[in-house]
C-alpha positions as CSV (number, residue, x, y, z in Angstrom):
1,X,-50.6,106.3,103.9
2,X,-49.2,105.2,100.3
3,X,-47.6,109.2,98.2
4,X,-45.7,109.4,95.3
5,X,-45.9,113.1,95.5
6,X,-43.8,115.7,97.3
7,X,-45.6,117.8,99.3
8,X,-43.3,120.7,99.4
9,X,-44.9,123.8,98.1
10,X,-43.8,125.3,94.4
11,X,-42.0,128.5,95.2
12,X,-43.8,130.8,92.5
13,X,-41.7,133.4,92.1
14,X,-39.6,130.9,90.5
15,X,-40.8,131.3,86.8
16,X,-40.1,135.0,87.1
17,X,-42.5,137.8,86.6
18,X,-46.5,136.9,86.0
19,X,-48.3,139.2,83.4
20,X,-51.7,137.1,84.3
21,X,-51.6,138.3,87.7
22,X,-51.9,142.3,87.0
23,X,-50.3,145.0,89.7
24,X,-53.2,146.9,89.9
25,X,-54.9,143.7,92.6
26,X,-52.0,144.5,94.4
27,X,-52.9,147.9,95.8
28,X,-56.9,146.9,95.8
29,X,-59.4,144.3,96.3
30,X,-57.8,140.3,96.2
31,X,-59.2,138.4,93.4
32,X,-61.2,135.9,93.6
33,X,-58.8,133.4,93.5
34,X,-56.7,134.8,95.6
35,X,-59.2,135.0,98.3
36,X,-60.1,131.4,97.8
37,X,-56.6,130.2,98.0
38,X,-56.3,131.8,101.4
39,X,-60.0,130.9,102.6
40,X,-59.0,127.1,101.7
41,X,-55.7,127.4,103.4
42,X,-57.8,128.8,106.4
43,X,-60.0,125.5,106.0
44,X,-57.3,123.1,106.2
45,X,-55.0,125.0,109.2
46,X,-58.2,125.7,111.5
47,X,-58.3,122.0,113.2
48,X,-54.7,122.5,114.6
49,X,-55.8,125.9,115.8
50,X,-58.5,124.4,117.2
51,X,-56.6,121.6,119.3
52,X,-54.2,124.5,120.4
53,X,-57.5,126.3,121.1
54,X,-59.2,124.0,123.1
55,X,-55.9,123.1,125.2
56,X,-55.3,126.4,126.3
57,X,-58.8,127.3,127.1
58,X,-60.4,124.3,129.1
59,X,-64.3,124.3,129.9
60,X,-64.1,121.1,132.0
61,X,-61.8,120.4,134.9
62,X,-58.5,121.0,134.4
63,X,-56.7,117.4,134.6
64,X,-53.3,118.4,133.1
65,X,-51.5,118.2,136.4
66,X,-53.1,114.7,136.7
67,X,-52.1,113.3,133.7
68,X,-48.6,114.4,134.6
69,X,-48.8,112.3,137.9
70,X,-50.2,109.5,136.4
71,X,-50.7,108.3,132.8
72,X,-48.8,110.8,130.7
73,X,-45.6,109.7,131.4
74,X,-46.7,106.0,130.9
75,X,-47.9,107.2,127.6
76,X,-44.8,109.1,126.6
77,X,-42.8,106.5,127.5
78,X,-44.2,104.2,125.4
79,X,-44.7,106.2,122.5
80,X,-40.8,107.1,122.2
81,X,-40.4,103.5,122.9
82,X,-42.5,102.5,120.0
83,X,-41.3,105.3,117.7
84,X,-37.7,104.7,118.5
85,X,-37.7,101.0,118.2
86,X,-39.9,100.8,115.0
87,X,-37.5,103.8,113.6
88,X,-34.2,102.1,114.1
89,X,-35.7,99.0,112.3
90,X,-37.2,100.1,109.9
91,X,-34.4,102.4,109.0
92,X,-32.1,98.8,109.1
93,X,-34.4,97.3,106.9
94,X,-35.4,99.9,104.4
95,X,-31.7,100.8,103.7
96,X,-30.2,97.4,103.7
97,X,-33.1,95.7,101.4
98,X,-32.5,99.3,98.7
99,X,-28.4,98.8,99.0
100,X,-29.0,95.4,98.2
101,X,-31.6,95.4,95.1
102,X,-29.6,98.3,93.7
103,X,-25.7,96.8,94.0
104,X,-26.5,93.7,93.5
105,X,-27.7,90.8,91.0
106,X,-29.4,87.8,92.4
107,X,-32.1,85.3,92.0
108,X,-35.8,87.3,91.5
109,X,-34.4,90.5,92.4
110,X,-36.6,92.2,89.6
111,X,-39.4,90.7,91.5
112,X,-37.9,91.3,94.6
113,X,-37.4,95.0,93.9
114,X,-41.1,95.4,93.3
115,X,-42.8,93.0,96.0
116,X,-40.5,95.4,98.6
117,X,-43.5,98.0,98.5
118,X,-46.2,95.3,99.3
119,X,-46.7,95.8,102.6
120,X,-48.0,99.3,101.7
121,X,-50.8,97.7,101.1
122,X,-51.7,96.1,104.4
123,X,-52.9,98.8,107.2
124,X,-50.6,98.0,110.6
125,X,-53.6,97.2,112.5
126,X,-54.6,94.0,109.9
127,X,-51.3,93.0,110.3
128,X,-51.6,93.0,114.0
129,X,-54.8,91.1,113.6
130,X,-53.0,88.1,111.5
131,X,-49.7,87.7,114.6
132,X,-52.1,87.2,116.7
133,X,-54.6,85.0,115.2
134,X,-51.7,83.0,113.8
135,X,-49.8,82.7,117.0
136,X,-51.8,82.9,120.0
137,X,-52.5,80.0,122.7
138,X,-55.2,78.7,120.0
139,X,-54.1,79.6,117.3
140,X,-52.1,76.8,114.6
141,X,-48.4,77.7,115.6
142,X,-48.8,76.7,119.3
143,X,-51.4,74.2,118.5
144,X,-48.7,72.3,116.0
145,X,-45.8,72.9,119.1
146,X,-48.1,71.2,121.5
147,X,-49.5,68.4,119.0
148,X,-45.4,67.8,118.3
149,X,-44.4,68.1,121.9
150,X,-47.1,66.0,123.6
151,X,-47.3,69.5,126.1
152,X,-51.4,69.8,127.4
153,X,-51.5,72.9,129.1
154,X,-49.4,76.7,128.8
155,X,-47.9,75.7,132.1
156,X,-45.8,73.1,130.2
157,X,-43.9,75.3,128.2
158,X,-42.7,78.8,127.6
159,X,-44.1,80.8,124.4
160,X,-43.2,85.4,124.0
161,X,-46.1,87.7,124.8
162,X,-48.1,88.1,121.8
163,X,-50.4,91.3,122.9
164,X,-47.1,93.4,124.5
165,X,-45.2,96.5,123.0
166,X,-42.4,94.1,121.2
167,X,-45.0,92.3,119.0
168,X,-46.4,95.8,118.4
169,X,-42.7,97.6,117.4
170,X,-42.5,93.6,114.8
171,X,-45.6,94.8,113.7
172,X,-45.4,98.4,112.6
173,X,-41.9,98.0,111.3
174,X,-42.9,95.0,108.9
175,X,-46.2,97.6,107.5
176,X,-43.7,100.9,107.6
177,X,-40.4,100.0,106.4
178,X,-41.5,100.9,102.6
179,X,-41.4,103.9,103.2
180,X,-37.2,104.1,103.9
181,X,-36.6,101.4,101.3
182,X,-38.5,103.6,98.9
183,X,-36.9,107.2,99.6
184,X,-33.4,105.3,99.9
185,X,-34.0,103.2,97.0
186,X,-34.1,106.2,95.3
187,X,-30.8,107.7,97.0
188,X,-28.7,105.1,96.2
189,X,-29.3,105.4,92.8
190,X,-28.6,108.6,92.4
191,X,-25.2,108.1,93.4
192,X,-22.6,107.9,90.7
193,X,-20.7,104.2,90.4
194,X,-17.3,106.1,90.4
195,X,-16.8,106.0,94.1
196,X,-17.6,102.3,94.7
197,X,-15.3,101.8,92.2
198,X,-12.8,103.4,93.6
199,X,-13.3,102.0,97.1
200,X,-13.3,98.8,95.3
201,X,-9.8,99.2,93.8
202,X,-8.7,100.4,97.0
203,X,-9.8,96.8,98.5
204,X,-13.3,97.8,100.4
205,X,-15.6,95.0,101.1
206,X,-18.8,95.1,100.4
207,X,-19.7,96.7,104.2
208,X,-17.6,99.0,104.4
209,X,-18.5,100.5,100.8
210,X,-21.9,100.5,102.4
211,X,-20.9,102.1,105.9
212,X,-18.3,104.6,104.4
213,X,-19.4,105.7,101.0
214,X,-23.6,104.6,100.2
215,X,-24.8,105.3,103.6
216,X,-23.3,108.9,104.2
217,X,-24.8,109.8,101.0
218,X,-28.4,108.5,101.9
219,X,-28.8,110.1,105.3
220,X,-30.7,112.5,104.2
221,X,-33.5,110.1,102.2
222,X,-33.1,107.8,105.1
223,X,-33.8,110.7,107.6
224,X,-37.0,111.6,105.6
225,X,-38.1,108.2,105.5
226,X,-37.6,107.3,109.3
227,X,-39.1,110.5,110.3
228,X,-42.2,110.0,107.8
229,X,-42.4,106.2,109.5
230,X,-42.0,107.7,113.2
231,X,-45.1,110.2,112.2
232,X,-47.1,106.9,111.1
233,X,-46.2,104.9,114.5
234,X,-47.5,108.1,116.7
235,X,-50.8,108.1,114.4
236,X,-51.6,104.2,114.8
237,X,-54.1,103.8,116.7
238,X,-55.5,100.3,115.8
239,X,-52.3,98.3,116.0
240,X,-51.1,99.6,119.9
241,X,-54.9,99.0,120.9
242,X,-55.3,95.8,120.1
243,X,-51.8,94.9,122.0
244,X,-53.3,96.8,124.7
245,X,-50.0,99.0,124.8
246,X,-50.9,102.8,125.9
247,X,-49.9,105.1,124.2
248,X,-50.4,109.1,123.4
249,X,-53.1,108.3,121.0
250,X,-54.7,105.8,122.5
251,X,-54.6,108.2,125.8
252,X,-56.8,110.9,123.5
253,X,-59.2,108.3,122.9
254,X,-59.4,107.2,126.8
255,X,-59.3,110.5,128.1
256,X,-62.1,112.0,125.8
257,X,-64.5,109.2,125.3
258,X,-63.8,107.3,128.8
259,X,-63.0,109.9,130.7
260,X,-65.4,112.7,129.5
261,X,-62.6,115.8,129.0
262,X,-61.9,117.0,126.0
263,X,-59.9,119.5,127.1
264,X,-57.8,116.6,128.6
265,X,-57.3,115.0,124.9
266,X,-57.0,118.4,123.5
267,X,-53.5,118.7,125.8
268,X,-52.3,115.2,124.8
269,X,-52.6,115.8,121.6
270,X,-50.7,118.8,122.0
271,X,-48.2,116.7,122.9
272,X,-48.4,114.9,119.8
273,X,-48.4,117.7,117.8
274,X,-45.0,119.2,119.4
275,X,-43.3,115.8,118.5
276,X,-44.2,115.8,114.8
277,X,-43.3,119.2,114.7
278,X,-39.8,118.8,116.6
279,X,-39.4,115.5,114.2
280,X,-40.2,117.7,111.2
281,X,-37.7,120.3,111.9
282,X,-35.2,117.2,112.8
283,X,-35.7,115.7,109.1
284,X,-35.4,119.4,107.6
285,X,-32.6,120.3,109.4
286,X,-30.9,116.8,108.7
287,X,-31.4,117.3,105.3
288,X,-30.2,121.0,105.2
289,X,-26.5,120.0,106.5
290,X,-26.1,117.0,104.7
291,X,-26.4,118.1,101.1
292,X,-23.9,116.0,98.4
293,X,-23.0,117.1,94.9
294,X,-22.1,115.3,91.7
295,X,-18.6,117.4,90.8
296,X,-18.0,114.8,87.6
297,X,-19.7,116.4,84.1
298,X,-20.7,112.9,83.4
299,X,-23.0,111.4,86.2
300,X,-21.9,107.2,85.7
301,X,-24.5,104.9,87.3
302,X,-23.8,101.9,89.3
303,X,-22.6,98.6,87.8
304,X,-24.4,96.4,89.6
305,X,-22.2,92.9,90.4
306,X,-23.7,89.6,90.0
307,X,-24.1,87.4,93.0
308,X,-23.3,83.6,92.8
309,X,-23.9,80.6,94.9
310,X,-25.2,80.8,98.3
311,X,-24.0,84.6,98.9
312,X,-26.8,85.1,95.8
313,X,-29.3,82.9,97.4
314,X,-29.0,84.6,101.3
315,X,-29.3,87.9,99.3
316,X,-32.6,86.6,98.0
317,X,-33.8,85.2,101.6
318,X,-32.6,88.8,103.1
319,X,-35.0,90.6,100.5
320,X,-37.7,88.8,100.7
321,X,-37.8,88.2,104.4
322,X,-39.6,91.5,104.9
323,X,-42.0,90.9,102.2
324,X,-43.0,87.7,104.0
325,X,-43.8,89.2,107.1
326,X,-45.0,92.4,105.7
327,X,-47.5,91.2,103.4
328,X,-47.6,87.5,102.5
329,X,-48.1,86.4,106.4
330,X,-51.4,88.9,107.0
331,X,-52.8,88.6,103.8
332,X,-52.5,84.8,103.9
333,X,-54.0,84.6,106.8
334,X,-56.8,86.9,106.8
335,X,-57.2,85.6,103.2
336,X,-58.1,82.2,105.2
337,X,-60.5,83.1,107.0
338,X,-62.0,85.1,104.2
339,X,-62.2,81.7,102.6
340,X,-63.2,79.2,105.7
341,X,-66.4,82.4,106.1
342,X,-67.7,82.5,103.0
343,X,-71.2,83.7,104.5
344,X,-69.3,87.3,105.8
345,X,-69.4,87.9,102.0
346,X,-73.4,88.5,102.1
347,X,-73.4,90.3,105.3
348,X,-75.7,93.2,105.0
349,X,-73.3,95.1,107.1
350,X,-70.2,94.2,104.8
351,X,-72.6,95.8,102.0
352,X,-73.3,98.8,104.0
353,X,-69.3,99.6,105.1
354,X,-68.2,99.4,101.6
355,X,-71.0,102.2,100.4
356,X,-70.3,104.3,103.0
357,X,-66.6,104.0,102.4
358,X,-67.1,104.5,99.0
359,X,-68.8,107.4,99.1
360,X,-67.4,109.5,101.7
361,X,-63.6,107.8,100.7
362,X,-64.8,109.6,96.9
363,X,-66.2,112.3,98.0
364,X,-63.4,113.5,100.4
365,X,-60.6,112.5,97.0
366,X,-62.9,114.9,94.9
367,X,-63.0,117.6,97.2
368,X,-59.4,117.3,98.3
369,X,-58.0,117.5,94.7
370,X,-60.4,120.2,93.7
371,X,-59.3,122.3,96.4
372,X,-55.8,121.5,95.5
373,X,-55.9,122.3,92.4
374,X,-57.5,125.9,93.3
375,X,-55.4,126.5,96.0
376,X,-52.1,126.3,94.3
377,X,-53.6,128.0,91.1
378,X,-55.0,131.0,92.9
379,X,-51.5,131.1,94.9
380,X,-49.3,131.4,91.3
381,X,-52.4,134.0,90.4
382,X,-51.8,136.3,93.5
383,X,-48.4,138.8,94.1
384,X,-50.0,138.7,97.7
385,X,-47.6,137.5,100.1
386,X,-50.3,135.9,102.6
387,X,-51.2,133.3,100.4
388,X,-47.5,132.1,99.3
389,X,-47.0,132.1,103.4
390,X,-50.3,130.1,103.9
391,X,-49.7,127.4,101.6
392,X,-46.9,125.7,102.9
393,X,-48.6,125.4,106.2
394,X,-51.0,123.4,104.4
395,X,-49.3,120.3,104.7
396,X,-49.3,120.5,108.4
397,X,-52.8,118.0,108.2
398,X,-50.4,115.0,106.8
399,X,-48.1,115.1,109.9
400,X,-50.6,115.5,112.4
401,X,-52.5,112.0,113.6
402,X,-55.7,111.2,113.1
403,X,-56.8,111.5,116.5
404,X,-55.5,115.0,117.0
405,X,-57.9,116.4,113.6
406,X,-60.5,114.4,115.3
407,X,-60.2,116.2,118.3
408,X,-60.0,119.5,116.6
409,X,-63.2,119.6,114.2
410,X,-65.3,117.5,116.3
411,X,-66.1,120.0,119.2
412,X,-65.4,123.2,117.7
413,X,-68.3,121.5,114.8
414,X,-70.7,120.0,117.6
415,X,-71.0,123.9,119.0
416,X,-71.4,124.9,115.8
417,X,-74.1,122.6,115.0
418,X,-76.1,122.5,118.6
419,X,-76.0,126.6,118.0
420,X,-77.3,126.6,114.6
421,X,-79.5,123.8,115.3
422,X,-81.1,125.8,118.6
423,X,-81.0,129.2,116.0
424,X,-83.3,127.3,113.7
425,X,-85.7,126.0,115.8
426,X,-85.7,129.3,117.9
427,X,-86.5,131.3,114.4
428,X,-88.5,128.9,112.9
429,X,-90.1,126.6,115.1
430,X,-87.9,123.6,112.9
431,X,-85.7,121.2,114.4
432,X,-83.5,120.5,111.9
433,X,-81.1,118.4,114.2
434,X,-77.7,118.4,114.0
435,X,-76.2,118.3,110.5
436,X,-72.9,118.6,110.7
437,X,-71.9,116.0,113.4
438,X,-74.7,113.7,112.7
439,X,-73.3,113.4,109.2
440,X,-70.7,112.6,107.4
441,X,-69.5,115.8,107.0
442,X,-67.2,116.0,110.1
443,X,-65.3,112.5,108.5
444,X,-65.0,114.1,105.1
445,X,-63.7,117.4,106.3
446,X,-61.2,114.8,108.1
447,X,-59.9,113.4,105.3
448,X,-59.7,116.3,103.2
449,X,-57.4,118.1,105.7
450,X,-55.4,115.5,106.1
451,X,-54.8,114.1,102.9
452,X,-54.3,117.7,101.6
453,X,-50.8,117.8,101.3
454,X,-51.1,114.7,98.9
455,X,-53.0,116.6,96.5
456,X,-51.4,120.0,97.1
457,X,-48.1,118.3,96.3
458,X,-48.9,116.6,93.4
459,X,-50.9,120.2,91.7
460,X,-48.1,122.0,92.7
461,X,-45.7,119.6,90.9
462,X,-47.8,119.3,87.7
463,X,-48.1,122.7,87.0
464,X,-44.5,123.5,87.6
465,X,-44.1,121.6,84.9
466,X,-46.3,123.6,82.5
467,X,-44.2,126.0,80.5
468,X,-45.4,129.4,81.1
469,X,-45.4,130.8,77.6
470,X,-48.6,128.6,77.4
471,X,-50.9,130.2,80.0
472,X,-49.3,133.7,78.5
473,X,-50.5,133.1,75.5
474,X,-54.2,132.2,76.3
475,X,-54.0,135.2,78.5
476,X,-53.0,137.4,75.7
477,X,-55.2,135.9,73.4
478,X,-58.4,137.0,75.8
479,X,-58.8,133.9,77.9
480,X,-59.9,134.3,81.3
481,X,-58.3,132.8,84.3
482,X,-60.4,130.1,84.2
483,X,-60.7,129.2,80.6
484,X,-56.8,129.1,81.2
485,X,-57.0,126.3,83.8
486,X,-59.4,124.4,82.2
487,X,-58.2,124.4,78.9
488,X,-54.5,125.1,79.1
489,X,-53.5,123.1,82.6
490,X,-56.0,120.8,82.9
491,X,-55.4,118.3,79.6
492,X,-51.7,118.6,80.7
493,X,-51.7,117.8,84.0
494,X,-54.6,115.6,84.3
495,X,-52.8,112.5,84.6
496,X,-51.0,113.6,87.9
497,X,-54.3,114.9,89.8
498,X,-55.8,111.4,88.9
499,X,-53.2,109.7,90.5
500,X,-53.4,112.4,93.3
501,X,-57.1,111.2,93.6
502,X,-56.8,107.5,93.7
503,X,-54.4,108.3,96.6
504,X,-56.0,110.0,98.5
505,X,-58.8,108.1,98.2
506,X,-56.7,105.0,99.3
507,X,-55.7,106.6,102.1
508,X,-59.0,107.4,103.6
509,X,-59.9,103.9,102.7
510,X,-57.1,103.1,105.9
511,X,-58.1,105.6,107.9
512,X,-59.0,104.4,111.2
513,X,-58.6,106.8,114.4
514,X,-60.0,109.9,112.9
515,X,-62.6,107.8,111.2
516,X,-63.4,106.4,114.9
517,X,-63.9,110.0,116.3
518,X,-65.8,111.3,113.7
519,X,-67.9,108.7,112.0
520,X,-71.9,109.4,112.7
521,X,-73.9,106.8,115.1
522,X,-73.8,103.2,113.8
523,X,-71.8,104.2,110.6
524,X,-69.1,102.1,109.7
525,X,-66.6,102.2,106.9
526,X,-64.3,99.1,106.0
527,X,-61.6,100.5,108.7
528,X,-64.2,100.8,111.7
529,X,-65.7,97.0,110.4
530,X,-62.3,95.4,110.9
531,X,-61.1,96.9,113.8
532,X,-64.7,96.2,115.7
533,X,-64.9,92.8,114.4
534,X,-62.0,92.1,115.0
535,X,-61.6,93.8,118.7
536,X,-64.6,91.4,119.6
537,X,-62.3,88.3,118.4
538,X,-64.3,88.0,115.0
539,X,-61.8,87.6,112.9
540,X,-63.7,85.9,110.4
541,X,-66.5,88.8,110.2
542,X,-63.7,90.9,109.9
543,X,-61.6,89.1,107.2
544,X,-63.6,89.9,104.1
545,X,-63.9,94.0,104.9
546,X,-60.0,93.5,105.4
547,X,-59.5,91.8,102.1
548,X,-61.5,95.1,100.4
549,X,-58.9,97.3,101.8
550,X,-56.0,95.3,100.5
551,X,-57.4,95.5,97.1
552,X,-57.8,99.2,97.4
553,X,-53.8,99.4,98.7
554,X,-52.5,96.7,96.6
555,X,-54.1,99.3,93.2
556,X,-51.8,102.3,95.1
557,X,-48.9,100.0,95.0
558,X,-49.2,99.6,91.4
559,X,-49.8,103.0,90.7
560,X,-46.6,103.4,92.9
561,X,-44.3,101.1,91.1
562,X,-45.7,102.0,88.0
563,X,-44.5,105.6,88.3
564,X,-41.0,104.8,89.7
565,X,-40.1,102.5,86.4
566,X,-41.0,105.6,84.8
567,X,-38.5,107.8,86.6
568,X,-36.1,105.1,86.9
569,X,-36.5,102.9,83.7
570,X,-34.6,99.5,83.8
571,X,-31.2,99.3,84.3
């Protein structure tokens, strides 16, 4: 999940009163974009009301009280595991690697401030592909140890579980901690230079002008960042699988396609969903008591001090250490075996994975911006109160896990379908078979609701910016509601919804559990290619469907960087 947007809704009320949005709706009919604002809101909450739905009411044996003898707590306890460990990590990493690149001059820290948000680019589960390829029993690390040590056999020496919840935690916190570098990043420039120079002239080392004065302030960004990493590590489903380490998600998936009870993976992910939630309220409530003001009526940046001989150098190793195993270690070696396979190029089925990913990757960015774009539009329209509540609920779909949509549209749309299907053929003799589920349509609503709050952010954002005198005039010039978005908000915030577009699209490019769930019989996107391929041990077949969706993240990591020199300029 790569976002340079904030999804937090636009309060509307803040540019005053709205002469476009006349009093006399109020008391009547809703307009028309009113009542789409709230039908789309509808659209994009009904999956979580679904899961709750389908918990509560179970049509199968109810094997709650079994999972709580047996597997749930083995599935909880490794999932706060997990989240905990890959949180404190990445929360080490992230803020150390921004304190230094921002305090600091050394050797290629311009680079190193930039190749930080590589590993962005690299899904977990790809990463967890390239550890163990590179360091299992035949792989070239413990070949090269037993070459050097004349050893024949495992017996003869001792080498860590590669498969196991530690290699997992390495994993996830190598992909995820871009996330806290970049929100912290952020934080620690904010912060005015006058209080590390004062620590400074009151003798404070370099630690403790991190521990007493930089940290405090970045709490809150590093708060939002852990708990945005700890939502990604509950929603991985590729990485904890192929360690074999069980886990909530992984428990949907067992429970509903091995076990046969969806009502069973409806109450796991219940689970899940109480966890984001509890970690959402967490962040905000984090961020509500720790809030820090610049007093001074001049707002002086941080000098930052030049590092020399080998302090400059470790400074260098520490930043780029991260990147190394974050990005340069899996792409390098999936980028070998992209190489050494040279025939997976031509594979038919390589052809076929990047259509379909293609399309329903651009169909879902289209539909998800679009929607967006009316959404927030028809909410600054309305003086209803229901859509203003609705919206910000909208972003619920980015917190909740793959698995848990999947489990929410996928049987509410299969009765759906089977009914209308059976009403069809019942009125009109035609079988039309099942449209909905054996389509893609089940993978693109998917996307859009999750991915919503990407667009809804960045729409939200843009049009704040928009003056209002300029939709006022068109309006009092004669201009419809529509002429007024096409002509008036549209060439001005174009720029933002095409960046909203491209990532969103990148992110249903990485996509994997909901794309699992939902995906139509023998239809694979780039995702479901490498984590099959490379579930079977086919690394090779797998490697140049991997290399696609680097590309695809490594163009959202430029867009990425490109906006923040924008923000931030050079120093």
């Amino acid at each position: 999940m790569v976002s340079n947007v904030s999804p937090q809704p636009h309060d509307p009320s803040s540019h005053g009163p709205r002469p476009d949005a006349p009093g006399r709706r109020l008391r009547g009919w809703p307009s028309l974009w009113s009542a789409g604002a709230v039908l789309i809101a509808v659209i994009v909450i009904l999956p979580i009301l679904s899961v709750l739905w389908i918990a509560l009411t179970p049509t199968s044996a109810n094997i709650w009280p079994h999972l709580i003898q047996t597997t749930l707590p083995r599935y909880l306890r490794n999932t706060l595991i997990l989240m905990g460990s890959v949180g404190l990590l990445t929360a080490m990493v992230g803020s150390g690697a921004a304190w230094i690149v921002t305090r600091y001059r050394f050797p290629a820290d311009r680079w190193l401030e930039w190749l930080l948000l590589l590993p962005l680019a690299i899904p977990a589960y790809v990463g967890a592909y390239a550890l163990v390829d590179l360091l299992e029993y035949a792989g070239p690390v413990q070949t090269w140890l037993r070459g050097l040590m004349g050893w024949k056999t495992a017996r003869d020496y001792w080498f860590p579980e590669i498969r196991s919840l530690g290699a997992a935690i390495l994993v996830l916190s190598a992909a995820l901690y871009p996330y806290v570098y970049l929100l912290t990043r952020a934080a620690f420039r904010e912060q005015s230079g006058g209080g590390e120079e004062v620590a400074r002239s009151l003798g404070a080392g370099p630690f403790a002008r991190f521990r007493r004065i930089g940290l405090p302030l970045a709490r809150p960004a590093i708060a939002a960042g852990v708990a945005v990493v700890m939502m990604e590590t509950i929603n991985d489903f590729g990485t904890v699988d192929y360690f074999a380490v069980q886990t909530l998600t992984t428990g949907i998936f067992s429970t509903w396609l091995d076990g046969n009870n969806a009502s069973g993976a409806a109450q796991i992910a219940c689970v899940i969903l109480a966890m984001v939630i509890l970690l959402v309220l967490l962040e905000k409530g984090s961020r509500r008591r720790s809030k820090f003001y610049n007093l001074g009526s001049r707002h002086r940046p941080v000098t930052r001090v030049a590092l020399t001989g080998p302090t400059a150098w470790a400074a260098t190793a520490l930043c780029a250490l991260p990147v190394l195993a974050g990005f340069v270690l899996p792409a390098g070696v999936i980028l070998s075996h992209a190489v050494d396979h040279a025939g997976a190029w031509t594979d038919p089925a390589l052809l076929s994975a990047l259509l379909n990913t293609l399309t329903v990757g651009g169909i879902a960015a289209v539909l998800t911006v679009l929607a967006a774009v009316f959404l927030v539009y028809g909410v600054r329209l309305s003086g209803r109160r229901l859509p203003r509540l609705l919206m910000p609920v909208t972003t619920i779909g980015y917190a909740a896990p793959g698995a848990v949509l999947g489990v929410g549209i996928l049987i509410p749309l299969a009765q759906l379908d089977h009914g209308l299907a059976d009403f069809v053929e019942g009125t009109l003799g035609v079988d039309i078979g099942l449209i909905l589920t054996g389509s893609a349509f089940a993978l693109v609503l998917a996307y859009c609701v999750r991915f919503f709050a990407i667009a809804q952010g960045a729409s939200d954002a843009a049009m704040g910016r928009v003056s209002p005198s300029l939709p006022m005039a068109a309006r009092s010039l004669g201009r419809s509601h529509r002429n007024v978005l096409g002509a008036v908000y549209f060439p001005l915030i174009r720029g933002t919804l095409a960046s909203a577009l491209l990532l969103v699209f990148v992110d249903c490019v990485k996509e994997l559990p909901a794309t699992l769930l939902l995906r139509p019989f023998n239809y694979d996107t780039l995702a479901t290619r490498v984590h099959e391929q490379a579930s079977l041990e086919r690394l090779g077949q797998a490697a140049p469907a991997a290399i696609l969706v680097i590309l695809v993240g490594l163009v959202a990591v430029g867009l990425l960087a490109r906006s923040s020199r924008e923000n931030w300029g050079r120093d």
